[in-house]
C-alpha positions as CSV (number, residue, x, y, z in Angstrom):
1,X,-22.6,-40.2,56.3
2,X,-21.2,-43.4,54.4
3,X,-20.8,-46.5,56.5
4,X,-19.0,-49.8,55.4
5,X,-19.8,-52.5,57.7
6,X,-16.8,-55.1,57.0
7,X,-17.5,-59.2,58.2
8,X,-15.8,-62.2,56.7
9,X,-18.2,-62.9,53.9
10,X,-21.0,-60.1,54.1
11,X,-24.0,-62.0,55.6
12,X,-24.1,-60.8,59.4
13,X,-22.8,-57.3,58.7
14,X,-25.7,-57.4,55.8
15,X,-28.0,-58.9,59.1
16,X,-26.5,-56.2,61.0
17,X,-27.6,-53.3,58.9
18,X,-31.3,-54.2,58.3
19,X,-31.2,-54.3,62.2
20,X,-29.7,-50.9,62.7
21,X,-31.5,-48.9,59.5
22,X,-34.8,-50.4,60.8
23,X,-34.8,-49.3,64.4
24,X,-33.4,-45.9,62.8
25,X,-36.3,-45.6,61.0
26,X,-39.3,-46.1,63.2
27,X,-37.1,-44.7,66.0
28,X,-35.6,-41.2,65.2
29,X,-37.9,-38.9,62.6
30,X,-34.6,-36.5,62.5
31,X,-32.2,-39.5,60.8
32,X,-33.1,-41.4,57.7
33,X,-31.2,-44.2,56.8
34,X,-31.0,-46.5,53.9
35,X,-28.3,-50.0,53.9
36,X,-27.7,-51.8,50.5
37,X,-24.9,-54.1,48.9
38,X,-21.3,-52.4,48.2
39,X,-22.0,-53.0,44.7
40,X,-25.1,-51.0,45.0
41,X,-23.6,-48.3,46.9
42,X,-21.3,-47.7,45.3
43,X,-23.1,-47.5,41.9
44,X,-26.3,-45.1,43.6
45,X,-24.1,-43.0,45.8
46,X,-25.1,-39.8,44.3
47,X,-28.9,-40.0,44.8
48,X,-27.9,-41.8,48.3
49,X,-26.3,-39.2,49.5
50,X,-29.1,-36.8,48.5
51,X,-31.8,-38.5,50.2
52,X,-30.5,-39.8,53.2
53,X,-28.5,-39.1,55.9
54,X,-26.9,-42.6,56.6
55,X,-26.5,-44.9,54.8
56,X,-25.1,-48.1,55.2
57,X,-23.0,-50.7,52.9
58,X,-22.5,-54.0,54.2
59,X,-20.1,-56.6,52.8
60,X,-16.6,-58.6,53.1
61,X,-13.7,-56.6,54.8
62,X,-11.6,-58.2,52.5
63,X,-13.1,-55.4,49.9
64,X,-10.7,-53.1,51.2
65,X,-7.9,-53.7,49.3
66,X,-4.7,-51.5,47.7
67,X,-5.8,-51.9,44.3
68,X,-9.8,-50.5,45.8
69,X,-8.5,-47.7,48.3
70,X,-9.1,-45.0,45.7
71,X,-13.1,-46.2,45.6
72,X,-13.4,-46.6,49.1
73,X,-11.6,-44.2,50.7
74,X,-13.4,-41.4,48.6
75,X,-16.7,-43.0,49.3
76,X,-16.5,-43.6,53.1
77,X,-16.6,-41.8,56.3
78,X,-16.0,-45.0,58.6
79,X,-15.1,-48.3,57.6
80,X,-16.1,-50.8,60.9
81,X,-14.9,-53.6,61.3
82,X,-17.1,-56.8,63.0
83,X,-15.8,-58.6,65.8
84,X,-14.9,-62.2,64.3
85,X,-12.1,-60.5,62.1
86,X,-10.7,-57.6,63.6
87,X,-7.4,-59.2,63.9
88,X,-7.6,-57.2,60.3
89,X,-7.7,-53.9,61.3
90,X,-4.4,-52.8,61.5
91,X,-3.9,-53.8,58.2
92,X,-7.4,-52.1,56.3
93,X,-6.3,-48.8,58.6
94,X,-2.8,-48.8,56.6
95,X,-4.9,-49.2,53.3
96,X,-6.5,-46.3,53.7
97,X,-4.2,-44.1,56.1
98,X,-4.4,-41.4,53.2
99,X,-7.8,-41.2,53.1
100,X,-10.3,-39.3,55.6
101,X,-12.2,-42.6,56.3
102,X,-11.7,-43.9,59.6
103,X,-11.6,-47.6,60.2
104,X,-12.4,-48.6,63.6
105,X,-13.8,-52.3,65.3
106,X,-17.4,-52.0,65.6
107,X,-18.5,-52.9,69.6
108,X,-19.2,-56.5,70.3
109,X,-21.8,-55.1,72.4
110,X,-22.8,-53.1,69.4
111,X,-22.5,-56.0,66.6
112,X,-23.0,-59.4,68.6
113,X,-26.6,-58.7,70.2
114,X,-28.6,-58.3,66.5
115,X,-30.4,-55.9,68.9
116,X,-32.3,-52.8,67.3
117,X,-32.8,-50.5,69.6
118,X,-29.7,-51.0,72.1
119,X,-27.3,-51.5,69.2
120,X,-28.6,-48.1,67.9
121,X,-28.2,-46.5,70.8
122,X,-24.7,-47.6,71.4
123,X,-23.7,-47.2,67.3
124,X,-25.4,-43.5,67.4
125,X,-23.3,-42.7,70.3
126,X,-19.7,-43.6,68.6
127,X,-20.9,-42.1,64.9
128,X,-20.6,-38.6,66.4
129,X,-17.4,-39.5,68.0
130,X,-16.4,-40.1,65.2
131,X,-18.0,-37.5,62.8
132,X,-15.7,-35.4,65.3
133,X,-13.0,-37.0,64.8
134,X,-13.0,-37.4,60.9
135,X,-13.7,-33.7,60.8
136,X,-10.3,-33.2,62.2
137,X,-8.9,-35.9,59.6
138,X,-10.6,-33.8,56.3
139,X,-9.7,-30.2,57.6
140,X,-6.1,-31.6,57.4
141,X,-6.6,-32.4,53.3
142,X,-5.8,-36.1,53.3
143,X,-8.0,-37.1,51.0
144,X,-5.5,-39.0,48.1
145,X,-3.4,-41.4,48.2
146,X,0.2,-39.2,47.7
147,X,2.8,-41.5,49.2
148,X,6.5,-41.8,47.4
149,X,7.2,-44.6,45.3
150,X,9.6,-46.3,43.5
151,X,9.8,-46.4,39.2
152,X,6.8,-48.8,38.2
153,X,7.3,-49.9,34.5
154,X,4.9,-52.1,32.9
155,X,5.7,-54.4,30.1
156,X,3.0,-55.1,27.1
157,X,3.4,-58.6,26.0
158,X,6.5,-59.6,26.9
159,X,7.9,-62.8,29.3
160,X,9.5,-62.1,31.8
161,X,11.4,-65.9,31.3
162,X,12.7,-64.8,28.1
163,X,16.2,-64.3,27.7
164,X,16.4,-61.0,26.0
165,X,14.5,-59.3,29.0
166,X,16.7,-61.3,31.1
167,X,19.8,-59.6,29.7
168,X,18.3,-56.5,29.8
169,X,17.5,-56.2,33.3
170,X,21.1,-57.5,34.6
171,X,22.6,-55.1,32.0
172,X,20.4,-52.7,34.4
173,X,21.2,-54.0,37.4
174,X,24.8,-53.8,36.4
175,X,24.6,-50.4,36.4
176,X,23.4,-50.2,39.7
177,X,19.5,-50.1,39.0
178,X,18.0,-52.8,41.7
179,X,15.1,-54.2,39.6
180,X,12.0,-56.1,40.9
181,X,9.8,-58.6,38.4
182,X,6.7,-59.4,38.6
183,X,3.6,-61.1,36.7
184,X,0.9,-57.8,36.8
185,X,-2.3,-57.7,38.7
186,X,-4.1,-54.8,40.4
187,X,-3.3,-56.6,43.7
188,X,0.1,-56.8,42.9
189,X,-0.1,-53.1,41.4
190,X,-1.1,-51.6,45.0
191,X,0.6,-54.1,47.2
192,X,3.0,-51.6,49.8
193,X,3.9,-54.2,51.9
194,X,7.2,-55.6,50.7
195,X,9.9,-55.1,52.9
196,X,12.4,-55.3,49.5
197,X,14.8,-52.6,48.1
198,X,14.1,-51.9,45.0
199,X,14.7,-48.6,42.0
200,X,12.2,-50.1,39.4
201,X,9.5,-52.3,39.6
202,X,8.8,-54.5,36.6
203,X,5.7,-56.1,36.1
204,X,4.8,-58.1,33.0
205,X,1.1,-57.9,31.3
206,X,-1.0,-58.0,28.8
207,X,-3.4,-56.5,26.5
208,X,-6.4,-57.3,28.5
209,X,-4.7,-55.8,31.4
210,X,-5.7,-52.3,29.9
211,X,-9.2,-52.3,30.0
212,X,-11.0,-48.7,29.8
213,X,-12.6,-49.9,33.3
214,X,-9.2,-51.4,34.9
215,X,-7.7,-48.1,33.4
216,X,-8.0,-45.6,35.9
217,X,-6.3,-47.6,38.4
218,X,-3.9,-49.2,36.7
219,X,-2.7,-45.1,35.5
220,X,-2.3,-44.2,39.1
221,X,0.6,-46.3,39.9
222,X,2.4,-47.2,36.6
223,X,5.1,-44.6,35.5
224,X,5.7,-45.6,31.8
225,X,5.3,-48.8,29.5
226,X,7.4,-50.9,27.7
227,X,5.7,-52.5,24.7
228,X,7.4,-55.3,22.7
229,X,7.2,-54.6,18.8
230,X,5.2,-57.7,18.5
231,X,1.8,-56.5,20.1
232,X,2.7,-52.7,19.4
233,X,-0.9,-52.4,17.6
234,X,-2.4,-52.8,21.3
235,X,-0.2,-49.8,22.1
236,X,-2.2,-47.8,19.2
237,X,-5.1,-48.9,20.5
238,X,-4.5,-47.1,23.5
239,X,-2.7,-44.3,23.0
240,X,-5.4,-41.9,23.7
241,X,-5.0,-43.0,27.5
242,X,-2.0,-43.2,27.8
243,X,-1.8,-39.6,26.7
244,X,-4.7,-38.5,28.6
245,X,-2.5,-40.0,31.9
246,X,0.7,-38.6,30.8
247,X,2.0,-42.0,30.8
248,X,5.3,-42.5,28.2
249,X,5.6,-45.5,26.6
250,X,8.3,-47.2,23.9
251,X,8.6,-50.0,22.0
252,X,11.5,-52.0,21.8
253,X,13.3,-52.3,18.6
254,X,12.3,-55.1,16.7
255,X,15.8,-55.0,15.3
256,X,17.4,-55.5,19.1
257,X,14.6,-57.6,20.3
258,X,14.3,-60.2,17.3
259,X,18.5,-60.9,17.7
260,X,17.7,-61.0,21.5
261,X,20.5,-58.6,22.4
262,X,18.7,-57.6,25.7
263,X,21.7,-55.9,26.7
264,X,21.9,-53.4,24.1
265,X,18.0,-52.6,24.3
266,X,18.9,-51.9,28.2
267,X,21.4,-49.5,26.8
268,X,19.3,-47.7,24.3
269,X,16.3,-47.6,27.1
270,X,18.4,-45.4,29.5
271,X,17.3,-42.0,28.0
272,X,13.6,-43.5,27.8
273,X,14.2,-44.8,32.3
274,X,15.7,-41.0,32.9
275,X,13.0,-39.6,31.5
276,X,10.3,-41.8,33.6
277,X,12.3,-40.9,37.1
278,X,11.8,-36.9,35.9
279,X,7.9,-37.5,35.1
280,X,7.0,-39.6,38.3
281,X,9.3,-36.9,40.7
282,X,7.3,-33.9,39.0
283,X,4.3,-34.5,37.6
284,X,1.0,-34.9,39.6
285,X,-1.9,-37.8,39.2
286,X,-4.3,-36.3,36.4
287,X,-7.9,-37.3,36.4
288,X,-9.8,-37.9,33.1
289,X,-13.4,-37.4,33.5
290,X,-14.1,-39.9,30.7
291,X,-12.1,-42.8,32.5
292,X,-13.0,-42.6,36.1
293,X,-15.8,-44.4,37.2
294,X,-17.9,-44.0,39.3
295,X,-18.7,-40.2,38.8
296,X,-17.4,-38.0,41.4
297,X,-18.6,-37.3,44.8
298,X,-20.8,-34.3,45.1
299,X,-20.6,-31.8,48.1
300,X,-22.3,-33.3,51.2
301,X,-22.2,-32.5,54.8
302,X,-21.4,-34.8,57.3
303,X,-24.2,-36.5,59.8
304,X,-24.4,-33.9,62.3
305,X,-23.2,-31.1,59.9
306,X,-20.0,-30.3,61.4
307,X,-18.5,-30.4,57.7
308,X,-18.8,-30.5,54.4
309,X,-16.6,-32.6,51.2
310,X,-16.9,-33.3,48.1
């Protein structure tokens, strides 16, 4: 079993864990136990898994982002939560509601003491509570994020002040088409939260922006790119990826986009938008094995072997 211990900066939940994994240790010959850095974790989760039955990451709860759901929601079983921010669980349980890992506030009476043995005592009770209880979670298959979503375009090396993609998106919006625009970032990318209407999501970027280690994410939410014919060698770059992702991308006509007539582009980008709205409805997230980092889970069985994942 995988368990994130979440605080407001990482040192008592890092505290916490040397507490609980030592009393485990000399106390119970049936468990072993092992706790480490996130980073650390995350990185050695394979030969973790292998050789121990819990093991324990400790770190900041702020971690559990959008943009790092995919990470942690595949990596683990229960997420707790210390006392001194739990006002933050309602929002880390929505972050990963499409995951099998359970987020739940950790006991003060479990957390607050720093006391081995009775903290084990008390943590070992609610850890088979809730092995039950995740079981239930995994059997139902929620284990991606799969949740509908609105046209996500992204933009390679434009400006969103300039007044040719100005025209172009109230040529759109004329048409009906409510537009959102946005500077990119990953947090950004996986941000839910906005309450706003909106058809497609714009969000400006850069070449540096498609990283082959930012890739992976960024593919799972943007829908199709929009590359201006002055940075269309990044696109070459890159097209390997893209392809891999089934991502369509198009570069604005130099001819349309040097005269500024962002209208007319809009116009001549309708086929390329239809096409994007068909792909995103139909097609399901690929995964490309040379992308993804960190390798895939293996098959493991839970903490008191009630089931089995990979």
């Amino acid at each position: 079993m995988f368990i994130y211990v979440g605080c407001a900066g990482g040192g008592t939940s890092s505290m916490f864990c040397k507490k609980i994994v030592d009393e485990i240790n000399q106390a119970d010959e049936n468990l072993t136990a092992v706790f480490d850095d996130f980073a650390s974790v995350d990185r050695k989760q394979n030969s973790y898994g292998e050789m121990y039955d819990l093991v324990f990451a400790y770190g900041s709860i702020d971690q559990i982002r959008f943009d790092t759901a995919f990470e942690m929601g595949n990596l683990f079983d229960v997420v707790f939560v210390a006392p001194q921010v739990r006002y933050l669980t309602p929002k880390k349980q929505e972050i990963l509601e499409d995951y099998p890992t359970l987020v739940r506030d950790i006991e003060m009476k479990i957390f607050g003491t720093m006391n081995g043995p009775v903290a084990y005592e008390n943590l070992l009770d609610q850890l088979i509570h809730l092995d039950f209880e995740r079981g239930a979670v995994s059997k139902n298959g929620r284990t991606t994020k799969n949740r509908d979503k609105d046209i996500e375009l992204f933009i390679l090396g434009g400006d969103r002040k300039d007044a040719f993609f100005k025209k172009m998106f109230s040529y759109w919006e004329s048409l009906g088409i409510r537009t959102r625009v946005e500077s990119y970032s990953l947090q950004t990318l996986y941000d839910f939260s906005t309450e706003e209407e909106f058809d497609l999501r714009i969000l400006f970027g850069n070449s540096s922006h498609l990283s082959k280690e930012e890739f992976p994410k960024f593919a799972k939410r943007i829908d199709g790119l929009l590359v201006s014919p002055l940075v269309k060698t990044s696109l070459m770059q890159r097209q390997e990826w893209l392809d891999e992702y089934k991502i369509a991308a198009q570069v604005i006509s130099n001819t349309d986009y040097m005269a500024k007539s962002g209208d007319k582009a809009g116009e001549e980008l309708l086929t390329f938008l239809e096409e994007l709205m068909s792909r995103s409805e139909y097609t399901t997230e690929p995964y490309v094995a040379a992308l993804e980092q960190p390798e895939p889970l293996k098959k493991r069985k839970s903490l008191f072997g009630l089931i089995s994942w990979s």
